[in-house]
N, CA, C and O atoms as a Tripos MOL2 file, in Angstrom:
@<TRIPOS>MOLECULE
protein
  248   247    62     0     0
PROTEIN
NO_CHARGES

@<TRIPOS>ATOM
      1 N           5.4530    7.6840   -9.5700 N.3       1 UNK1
      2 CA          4.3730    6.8040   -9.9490 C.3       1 UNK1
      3 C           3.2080    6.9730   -8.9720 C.2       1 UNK1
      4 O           3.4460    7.4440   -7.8600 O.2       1 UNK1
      5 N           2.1100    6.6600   -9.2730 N.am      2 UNK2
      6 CA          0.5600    7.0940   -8.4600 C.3       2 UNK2
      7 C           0.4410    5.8720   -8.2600 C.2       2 UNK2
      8 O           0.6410    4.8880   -8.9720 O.2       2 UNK2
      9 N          -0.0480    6.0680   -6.7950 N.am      3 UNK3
     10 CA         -0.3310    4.5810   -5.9440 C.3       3 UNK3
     11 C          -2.0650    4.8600   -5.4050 C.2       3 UNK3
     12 O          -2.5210    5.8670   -4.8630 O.2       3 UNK3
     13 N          -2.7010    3.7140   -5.7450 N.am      4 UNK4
     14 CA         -3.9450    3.5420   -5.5080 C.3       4 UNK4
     15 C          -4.3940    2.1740   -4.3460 C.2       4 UNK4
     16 O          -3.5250    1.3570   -4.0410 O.2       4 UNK4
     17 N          -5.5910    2.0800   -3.8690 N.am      5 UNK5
     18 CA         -5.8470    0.7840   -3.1380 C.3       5 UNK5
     19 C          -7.5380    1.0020   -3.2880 C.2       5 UNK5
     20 O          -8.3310    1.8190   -2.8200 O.2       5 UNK5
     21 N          -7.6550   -0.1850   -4.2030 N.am      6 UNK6
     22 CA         -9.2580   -0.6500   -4.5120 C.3       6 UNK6
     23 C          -9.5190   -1.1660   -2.7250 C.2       6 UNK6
     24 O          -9.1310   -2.1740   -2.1330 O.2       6 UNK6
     25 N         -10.0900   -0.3370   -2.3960 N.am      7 UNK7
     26 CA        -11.1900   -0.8090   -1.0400 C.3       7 UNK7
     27 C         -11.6090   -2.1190   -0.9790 C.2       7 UNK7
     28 O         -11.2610   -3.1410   -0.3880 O.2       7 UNK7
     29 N         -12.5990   -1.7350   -1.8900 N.am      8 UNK8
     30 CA        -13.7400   -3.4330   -2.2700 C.3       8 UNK8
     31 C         -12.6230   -4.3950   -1.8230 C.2       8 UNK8
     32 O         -12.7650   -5.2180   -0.9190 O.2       8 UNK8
     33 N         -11.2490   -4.1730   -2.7010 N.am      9 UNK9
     34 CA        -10.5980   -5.8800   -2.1530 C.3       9 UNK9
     35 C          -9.5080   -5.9280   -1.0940 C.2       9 UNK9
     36 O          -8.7780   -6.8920   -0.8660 O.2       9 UNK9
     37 N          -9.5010   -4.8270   -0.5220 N.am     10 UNK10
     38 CA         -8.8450   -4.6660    0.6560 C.3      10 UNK10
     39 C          -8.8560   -5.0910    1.9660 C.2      10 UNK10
     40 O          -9.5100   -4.3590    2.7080 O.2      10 UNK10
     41 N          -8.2610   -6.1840    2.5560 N.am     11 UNK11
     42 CA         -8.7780   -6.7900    3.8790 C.3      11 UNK11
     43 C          -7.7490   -6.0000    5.0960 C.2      11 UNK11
     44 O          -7.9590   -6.0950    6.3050 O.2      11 UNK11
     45 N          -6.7750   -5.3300    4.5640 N.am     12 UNK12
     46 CA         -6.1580   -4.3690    5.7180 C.3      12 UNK12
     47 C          -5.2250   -5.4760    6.4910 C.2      12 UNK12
     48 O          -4.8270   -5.4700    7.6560 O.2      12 UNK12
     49 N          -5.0160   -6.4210    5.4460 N.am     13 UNK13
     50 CA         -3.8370   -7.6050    5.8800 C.3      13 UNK13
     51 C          -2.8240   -6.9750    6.6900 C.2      13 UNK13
     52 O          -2.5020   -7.4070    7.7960 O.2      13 UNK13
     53 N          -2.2550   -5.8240    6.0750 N.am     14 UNK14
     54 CA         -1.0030   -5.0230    6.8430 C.3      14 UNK14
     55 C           0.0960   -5.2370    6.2690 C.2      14 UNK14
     56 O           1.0680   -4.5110    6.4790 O.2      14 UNK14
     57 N           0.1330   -6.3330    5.3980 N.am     15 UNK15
     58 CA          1.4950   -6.9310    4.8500 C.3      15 UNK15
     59 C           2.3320   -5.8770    3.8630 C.2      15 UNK15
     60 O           3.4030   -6.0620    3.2870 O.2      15 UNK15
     61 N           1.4190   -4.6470    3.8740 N.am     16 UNK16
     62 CA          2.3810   -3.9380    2.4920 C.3      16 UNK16
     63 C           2.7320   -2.6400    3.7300 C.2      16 UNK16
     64 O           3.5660   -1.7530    3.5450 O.2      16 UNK16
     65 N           1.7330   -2.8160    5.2130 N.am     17 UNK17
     66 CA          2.9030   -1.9300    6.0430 C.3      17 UNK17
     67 C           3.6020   -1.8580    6.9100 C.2      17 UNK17
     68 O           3.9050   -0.8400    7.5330 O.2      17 UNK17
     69 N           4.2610   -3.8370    7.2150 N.am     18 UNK18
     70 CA          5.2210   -4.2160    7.2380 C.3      18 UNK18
     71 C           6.4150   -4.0360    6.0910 C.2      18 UNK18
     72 O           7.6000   -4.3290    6.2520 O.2      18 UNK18
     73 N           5.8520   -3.5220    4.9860 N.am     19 UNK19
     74 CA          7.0470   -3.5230    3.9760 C.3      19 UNK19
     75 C           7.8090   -1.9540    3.7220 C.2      19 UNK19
     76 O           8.9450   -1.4910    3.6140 O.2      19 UNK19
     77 N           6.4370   -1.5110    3.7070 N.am     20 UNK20
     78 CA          6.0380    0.1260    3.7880 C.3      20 UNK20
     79 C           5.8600    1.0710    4.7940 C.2      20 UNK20
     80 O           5.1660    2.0120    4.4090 O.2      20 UNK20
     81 N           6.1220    1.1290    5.5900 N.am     21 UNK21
     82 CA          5.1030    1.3200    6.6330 C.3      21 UNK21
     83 C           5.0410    3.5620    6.6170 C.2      21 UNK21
     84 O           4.2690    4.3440    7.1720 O.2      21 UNK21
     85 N           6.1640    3.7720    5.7740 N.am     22 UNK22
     86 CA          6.3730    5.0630    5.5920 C.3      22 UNK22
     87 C           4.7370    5.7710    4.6480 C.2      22 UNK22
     88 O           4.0080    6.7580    4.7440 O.2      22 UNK22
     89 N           4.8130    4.8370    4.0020 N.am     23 UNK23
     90 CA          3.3670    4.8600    2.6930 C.3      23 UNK23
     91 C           2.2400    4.3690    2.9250 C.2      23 UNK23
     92 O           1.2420    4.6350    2.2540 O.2      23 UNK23
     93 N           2.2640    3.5100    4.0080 N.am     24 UNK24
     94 CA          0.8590    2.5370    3.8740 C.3      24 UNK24
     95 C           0.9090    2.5730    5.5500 C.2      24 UNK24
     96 O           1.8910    2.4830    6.2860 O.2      24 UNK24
     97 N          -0.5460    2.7430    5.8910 N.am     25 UNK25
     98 CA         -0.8590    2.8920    7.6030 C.3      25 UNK25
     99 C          -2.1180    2.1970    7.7910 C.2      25 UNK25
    100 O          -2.9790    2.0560    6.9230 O.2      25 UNK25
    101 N          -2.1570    1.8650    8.7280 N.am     26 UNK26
    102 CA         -3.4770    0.8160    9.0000 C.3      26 UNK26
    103 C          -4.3230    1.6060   10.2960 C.2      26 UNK26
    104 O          -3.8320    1.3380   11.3930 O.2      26 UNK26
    105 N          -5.1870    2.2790   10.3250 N.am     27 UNK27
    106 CA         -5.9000    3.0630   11.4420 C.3      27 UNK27
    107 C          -6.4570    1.9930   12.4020 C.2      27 UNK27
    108 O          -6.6000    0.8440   11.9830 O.2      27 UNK27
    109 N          -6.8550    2.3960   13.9830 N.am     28 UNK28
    110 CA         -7.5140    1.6490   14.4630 C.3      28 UNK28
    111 C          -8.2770    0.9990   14.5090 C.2      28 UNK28
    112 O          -8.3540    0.0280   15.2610 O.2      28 UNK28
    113 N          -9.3950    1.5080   13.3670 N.am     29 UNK29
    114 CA        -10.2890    0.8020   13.0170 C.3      29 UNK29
    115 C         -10.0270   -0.1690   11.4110 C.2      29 UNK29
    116 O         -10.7380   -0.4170   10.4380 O.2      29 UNK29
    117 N          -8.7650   -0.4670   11.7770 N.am     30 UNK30
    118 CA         -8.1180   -1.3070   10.4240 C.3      30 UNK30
    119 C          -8.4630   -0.9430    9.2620 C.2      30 UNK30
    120 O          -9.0840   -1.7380    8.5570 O.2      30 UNK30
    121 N          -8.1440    0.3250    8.8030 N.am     31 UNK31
    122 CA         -8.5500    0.6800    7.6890 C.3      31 UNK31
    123 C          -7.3910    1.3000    6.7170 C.2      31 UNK31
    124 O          -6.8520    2.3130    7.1630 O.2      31 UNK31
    125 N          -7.1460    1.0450    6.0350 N.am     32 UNK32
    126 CA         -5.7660    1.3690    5.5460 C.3      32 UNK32
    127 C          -5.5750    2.6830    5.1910 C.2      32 UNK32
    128 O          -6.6890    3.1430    4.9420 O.2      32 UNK32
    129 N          -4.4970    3.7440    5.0010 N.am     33 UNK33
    130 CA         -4.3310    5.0070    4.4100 C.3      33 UNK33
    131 C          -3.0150    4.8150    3.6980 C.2      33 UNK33
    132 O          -2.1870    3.9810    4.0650 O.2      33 UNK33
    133 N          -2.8790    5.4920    2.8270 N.am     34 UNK34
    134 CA         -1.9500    5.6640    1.9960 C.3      34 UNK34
    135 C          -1.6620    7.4520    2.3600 C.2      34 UNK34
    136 O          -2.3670    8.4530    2.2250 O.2      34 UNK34
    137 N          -0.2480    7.2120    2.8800 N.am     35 UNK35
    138 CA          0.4410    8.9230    3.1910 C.3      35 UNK35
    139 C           1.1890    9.4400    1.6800 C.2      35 UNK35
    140 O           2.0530   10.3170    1.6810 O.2      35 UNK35
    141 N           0.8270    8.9180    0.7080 N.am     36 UNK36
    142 CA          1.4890    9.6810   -0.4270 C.3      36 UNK36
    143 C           0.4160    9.0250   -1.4800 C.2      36 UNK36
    144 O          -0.0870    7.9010   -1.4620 O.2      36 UNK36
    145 N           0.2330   10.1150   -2.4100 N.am     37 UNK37
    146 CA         -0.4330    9.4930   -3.9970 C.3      37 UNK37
    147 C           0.4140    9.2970   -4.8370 C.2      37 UNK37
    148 O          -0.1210    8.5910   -5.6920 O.2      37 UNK37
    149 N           1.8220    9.5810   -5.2160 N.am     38 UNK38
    150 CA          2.7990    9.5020   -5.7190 C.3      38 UNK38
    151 C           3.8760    8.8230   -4.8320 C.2      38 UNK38
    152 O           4.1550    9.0210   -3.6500 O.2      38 UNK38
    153 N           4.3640    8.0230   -5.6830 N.am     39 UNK39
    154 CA          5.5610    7.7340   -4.8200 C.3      39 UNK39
    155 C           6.8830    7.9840   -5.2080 C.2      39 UNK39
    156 O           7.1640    7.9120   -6.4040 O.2      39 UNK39
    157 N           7.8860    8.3160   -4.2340 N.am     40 UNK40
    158 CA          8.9230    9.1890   -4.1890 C.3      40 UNK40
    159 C           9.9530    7.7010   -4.8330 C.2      40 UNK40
    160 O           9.9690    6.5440   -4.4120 O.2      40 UNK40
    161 N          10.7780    8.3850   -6.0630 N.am     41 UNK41
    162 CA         11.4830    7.3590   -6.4250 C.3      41 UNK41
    163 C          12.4420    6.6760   -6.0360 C.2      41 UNK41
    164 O          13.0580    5.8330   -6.6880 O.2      41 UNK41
    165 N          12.7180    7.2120   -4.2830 N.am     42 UNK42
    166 CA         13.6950    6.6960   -3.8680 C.3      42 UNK42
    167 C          12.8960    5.5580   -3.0770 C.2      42 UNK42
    168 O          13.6970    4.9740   -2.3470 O.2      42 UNK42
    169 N          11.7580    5.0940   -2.9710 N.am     43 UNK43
    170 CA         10.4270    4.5920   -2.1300 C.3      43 UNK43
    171 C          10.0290    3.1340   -2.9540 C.2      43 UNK43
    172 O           9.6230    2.1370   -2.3570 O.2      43 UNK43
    173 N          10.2400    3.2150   -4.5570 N.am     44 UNK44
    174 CA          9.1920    2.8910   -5.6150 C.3      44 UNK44
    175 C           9.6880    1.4300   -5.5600 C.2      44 UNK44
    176 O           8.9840    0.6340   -6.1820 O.2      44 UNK44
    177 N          11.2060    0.7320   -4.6780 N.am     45 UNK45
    178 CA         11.4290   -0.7060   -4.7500 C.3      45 UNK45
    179 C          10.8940   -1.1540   -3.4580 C.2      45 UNK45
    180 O          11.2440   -2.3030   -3.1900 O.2      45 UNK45
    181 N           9.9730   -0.4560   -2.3700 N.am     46 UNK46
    182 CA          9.4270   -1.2500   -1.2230 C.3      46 UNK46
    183 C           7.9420   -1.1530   -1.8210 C.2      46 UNK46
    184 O           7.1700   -2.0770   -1.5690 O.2      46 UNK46
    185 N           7.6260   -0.3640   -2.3920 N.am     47 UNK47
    186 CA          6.1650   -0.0830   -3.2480 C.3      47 UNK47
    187 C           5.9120   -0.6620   -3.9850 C.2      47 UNK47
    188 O           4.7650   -0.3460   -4.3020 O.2      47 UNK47
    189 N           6.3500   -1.6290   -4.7350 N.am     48 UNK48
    190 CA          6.7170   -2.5840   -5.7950 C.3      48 UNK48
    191 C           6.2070   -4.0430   -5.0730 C.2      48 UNK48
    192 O           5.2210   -4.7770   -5.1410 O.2      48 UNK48
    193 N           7.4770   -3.9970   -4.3550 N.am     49 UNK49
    194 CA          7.2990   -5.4820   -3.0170 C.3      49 UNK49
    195 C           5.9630   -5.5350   -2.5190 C.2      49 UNK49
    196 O           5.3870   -6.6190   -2.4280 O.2      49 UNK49
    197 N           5.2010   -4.0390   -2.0570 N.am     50 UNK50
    198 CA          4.2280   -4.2670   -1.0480 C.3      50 UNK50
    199 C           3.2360   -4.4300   -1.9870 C.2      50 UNK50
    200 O           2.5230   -5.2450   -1.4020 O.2      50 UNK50
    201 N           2.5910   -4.1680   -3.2620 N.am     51 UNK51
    202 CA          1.6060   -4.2080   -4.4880 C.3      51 UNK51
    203 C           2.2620   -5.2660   -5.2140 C.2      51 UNK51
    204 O           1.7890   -5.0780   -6.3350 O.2      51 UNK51
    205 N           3.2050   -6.4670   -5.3450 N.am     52 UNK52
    206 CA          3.7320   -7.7660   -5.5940 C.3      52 UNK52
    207 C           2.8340   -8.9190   -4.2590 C.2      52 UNK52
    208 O           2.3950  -10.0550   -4.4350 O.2      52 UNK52
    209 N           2.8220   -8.1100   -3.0490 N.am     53 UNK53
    210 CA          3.0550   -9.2640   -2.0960 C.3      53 UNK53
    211 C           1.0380   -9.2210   -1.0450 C.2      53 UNK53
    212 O           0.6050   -9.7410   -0.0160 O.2      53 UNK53
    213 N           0.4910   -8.3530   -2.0600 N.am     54 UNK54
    214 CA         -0.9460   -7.9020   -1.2130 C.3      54 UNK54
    215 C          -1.5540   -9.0030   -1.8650 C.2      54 UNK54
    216 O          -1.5050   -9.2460   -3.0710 O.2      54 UNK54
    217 N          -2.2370   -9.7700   -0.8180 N.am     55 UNK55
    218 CA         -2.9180  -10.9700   -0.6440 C.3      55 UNK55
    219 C          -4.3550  -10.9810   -1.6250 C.2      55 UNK55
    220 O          -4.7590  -11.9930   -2.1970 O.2      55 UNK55
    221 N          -4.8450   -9.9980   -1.6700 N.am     56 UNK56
    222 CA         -5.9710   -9.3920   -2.4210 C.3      56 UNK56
    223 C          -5.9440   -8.7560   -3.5360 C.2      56 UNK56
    224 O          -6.8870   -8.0650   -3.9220 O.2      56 UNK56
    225 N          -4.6590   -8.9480   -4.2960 N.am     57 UNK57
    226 CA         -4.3340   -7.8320   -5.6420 C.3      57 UNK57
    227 C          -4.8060   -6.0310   -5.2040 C.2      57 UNK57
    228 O          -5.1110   -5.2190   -6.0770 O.2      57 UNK57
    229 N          -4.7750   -5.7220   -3.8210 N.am     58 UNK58
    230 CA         -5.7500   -4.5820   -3.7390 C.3      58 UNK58
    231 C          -5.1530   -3.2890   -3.8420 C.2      58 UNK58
    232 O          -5.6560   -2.2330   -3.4590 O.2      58 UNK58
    233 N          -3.6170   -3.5120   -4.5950 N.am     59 UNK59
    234 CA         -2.6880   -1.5520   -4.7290 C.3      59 UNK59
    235 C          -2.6720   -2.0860   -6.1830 C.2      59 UNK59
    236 O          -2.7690   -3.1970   -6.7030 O.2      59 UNK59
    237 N          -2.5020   -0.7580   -6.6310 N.am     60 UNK60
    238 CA         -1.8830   -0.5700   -7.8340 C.3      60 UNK60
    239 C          -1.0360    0.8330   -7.9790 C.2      60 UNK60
    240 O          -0.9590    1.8040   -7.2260 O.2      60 UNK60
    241 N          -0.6160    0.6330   -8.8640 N.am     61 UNK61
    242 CA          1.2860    1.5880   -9.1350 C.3      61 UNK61
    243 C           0.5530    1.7730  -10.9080 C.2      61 UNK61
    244 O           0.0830    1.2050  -11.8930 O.2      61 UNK61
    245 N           0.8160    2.6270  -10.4760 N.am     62 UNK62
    246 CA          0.5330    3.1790  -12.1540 C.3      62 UNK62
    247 C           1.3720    4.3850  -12.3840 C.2      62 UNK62
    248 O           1.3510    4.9530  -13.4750 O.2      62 UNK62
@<TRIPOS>BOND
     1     1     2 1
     2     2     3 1
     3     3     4 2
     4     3     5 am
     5     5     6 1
     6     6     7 1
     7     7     8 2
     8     7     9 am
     9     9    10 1
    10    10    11 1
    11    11    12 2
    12    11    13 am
    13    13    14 1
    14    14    15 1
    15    15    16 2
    16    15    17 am
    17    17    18 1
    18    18    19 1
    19    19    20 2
    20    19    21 am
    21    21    22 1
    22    22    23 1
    23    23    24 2
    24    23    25 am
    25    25    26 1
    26    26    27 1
    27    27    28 2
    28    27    29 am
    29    29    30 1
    30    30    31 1
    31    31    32 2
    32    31    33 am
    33    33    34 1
    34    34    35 1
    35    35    36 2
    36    35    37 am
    37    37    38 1
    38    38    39 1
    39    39    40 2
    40    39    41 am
    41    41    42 1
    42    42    43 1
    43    43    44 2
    44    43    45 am
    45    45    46 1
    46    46    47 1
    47    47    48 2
    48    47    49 am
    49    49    50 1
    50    50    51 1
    51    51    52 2
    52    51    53 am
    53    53    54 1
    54    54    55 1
    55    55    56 2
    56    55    57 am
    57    57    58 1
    58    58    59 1
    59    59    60 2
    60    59    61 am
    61    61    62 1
    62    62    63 1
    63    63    64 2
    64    63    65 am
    65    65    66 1
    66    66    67 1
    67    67    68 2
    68    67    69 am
    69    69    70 1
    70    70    71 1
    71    71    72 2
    72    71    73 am
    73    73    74 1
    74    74    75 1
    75    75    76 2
    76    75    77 am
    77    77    78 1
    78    78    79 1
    79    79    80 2
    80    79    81 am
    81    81    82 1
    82    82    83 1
    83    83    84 2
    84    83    85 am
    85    85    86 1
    86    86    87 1
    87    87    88 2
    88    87    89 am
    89    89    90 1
    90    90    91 1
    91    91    92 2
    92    91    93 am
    93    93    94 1
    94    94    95 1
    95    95    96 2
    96    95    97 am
    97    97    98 1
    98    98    99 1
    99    99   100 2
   100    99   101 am
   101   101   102 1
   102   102   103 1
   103   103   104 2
   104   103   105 am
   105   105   106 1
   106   106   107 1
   107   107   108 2
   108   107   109 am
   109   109   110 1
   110   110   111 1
   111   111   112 2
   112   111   113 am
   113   113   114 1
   114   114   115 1
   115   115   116 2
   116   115   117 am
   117   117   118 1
   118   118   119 1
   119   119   120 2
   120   119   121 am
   121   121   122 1
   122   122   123 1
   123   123   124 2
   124   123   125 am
   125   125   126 1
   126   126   127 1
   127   127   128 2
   128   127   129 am
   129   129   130 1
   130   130   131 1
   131   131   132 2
   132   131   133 am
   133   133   134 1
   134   134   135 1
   135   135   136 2
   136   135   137 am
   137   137   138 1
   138   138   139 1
   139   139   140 2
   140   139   141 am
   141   141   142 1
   142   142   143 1
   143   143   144 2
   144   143   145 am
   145   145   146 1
   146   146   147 1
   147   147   148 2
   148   147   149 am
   149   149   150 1
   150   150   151 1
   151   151   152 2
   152   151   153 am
   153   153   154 1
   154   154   155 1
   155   155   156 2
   156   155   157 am
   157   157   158 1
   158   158   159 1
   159   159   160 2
   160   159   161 am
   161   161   162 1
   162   162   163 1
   163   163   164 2
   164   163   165 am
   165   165   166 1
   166   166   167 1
   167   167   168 2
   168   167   169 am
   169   169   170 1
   170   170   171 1
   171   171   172 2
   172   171   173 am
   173   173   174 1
   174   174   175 1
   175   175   176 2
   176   175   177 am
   177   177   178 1
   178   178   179 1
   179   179   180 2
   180   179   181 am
   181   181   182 1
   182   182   183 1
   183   183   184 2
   184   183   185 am
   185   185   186 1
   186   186   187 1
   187   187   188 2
   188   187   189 am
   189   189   190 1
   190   190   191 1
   191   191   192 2
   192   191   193 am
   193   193   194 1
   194   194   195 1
   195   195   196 2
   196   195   197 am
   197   197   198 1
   198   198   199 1
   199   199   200 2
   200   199   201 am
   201   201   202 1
   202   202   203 1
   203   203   204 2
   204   203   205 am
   205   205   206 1
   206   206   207 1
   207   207   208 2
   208   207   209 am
   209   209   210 1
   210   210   211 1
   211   211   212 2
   212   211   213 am
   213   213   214 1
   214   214   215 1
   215   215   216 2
   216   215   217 am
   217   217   218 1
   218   218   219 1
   219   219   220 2
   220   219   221 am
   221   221   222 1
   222   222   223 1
   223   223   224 2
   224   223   225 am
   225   225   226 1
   226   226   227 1
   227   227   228 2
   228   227   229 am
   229   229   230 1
   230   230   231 1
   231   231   232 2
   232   231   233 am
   233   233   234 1
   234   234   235 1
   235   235   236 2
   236   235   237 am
   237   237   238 1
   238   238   239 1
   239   239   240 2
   240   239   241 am
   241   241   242 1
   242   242   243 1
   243   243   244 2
   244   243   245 am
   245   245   246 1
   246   246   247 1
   247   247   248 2
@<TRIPOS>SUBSTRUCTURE
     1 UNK1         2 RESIDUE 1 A UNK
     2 UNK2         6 RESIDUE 1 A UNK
     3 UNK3        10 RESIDUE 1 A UNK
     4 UNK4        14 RESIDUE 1 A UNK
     5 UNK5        18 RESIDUE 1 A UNK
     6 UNK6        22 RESIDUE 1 A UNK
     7 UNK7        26 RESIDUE 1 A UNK
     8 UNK8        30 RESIDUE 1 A UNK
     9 UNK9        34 RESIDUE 1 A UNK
    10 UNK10       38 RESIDUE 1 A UNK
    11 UNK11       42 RESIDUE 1 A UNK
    12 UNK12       46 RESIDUE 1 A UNK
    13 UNK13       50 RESIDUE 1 A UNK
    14 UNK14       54 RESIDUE 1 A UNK
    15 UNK15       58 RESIDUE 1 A UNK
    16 UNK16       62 RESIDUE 1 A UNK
    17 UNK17       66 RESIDUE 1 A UNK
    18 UNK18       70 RESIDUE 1 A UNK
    19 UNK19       74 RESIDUE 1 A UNK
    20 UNK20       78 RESIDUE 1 A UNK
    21 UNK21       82 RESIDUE 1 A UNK
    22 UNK22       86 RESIDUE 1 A UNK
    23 UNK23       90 RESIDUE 1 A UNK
    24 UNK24       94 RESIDUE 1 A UNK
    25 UNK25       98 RESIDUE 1 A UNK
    26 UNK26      102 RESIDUE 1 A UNK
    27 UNK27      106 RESIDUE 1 A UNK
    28 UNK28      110 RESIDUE 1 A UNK
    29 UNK29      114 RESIDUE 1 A UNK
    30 UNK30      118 RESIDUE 1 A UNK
    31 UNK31      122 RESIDUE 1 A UNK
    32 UNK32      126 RESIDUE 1 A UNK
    33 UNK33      130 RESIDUE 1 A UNK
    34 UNK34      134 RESIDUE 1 A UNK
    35 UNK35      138 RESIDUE 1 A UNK
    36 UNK36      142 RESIDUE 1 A UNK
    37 UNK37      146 RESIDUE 1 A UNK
    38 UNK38      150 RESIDUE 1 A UNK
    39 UNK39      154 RESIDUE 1 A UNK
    40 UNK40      158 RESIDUE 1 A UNK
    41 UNK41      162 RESIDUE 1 A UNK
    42 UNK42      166 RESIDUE 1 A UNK
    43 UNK43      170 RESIDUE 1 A UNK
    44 UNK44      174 RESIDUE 1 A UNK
    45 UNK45      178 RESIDUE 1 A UNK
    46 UNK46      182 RESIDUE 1 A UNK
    47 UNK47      186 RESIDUE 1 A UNK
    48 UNK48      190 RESIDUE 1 A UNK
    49 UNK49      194 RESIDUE 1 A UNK
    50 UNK50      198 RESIDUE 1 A UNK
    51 UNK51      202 RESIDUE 1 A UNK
    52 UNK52      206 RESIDUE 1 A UNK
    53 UNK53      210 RESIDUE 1 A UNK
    54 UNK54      214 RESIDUE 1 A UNK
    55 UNK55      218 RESIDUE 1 A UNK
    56 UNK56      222 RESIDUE 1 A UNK
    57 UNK57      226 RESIDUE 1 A UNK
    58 UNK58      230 RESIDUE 1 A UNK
    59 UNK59      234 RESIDUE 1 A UNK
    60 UNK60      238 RESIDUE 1 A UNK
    61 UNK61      242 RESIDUE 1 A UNK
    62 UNK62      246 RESIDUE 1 A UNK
């Protein structure tokens, strides 16, 4: 599945890389990265949790 993060509503909470932290990275200058565009299906039930639990609706799983 392809994992995205709308910027605009992104506050770089961190909460999806406490969940994630393999997929989702927060740079020094708090800016989030995503280390995969796809996610690996053994991955796709913490990827789920972390785009369920983002404060800002700001991932999507498609």
């Amino acid at each position: 599945m392809k994992l995205s993060v709308d910027f605009d509503q992104c506050e770089a909470n961190g909460i999806c890389v406490g969940i994630a932290p393999d997929v989702f990275e927060l740079d020094d200058e708090d800016q989030l990265h995503l280390s995969v565009a796809e996610v690996p299906e053994d991955r796709l039930d913490d990827v789920r949790t972390a785009v369920a639990q983002c404060p800002k609706a700001a991932l999507k799983l498609e």
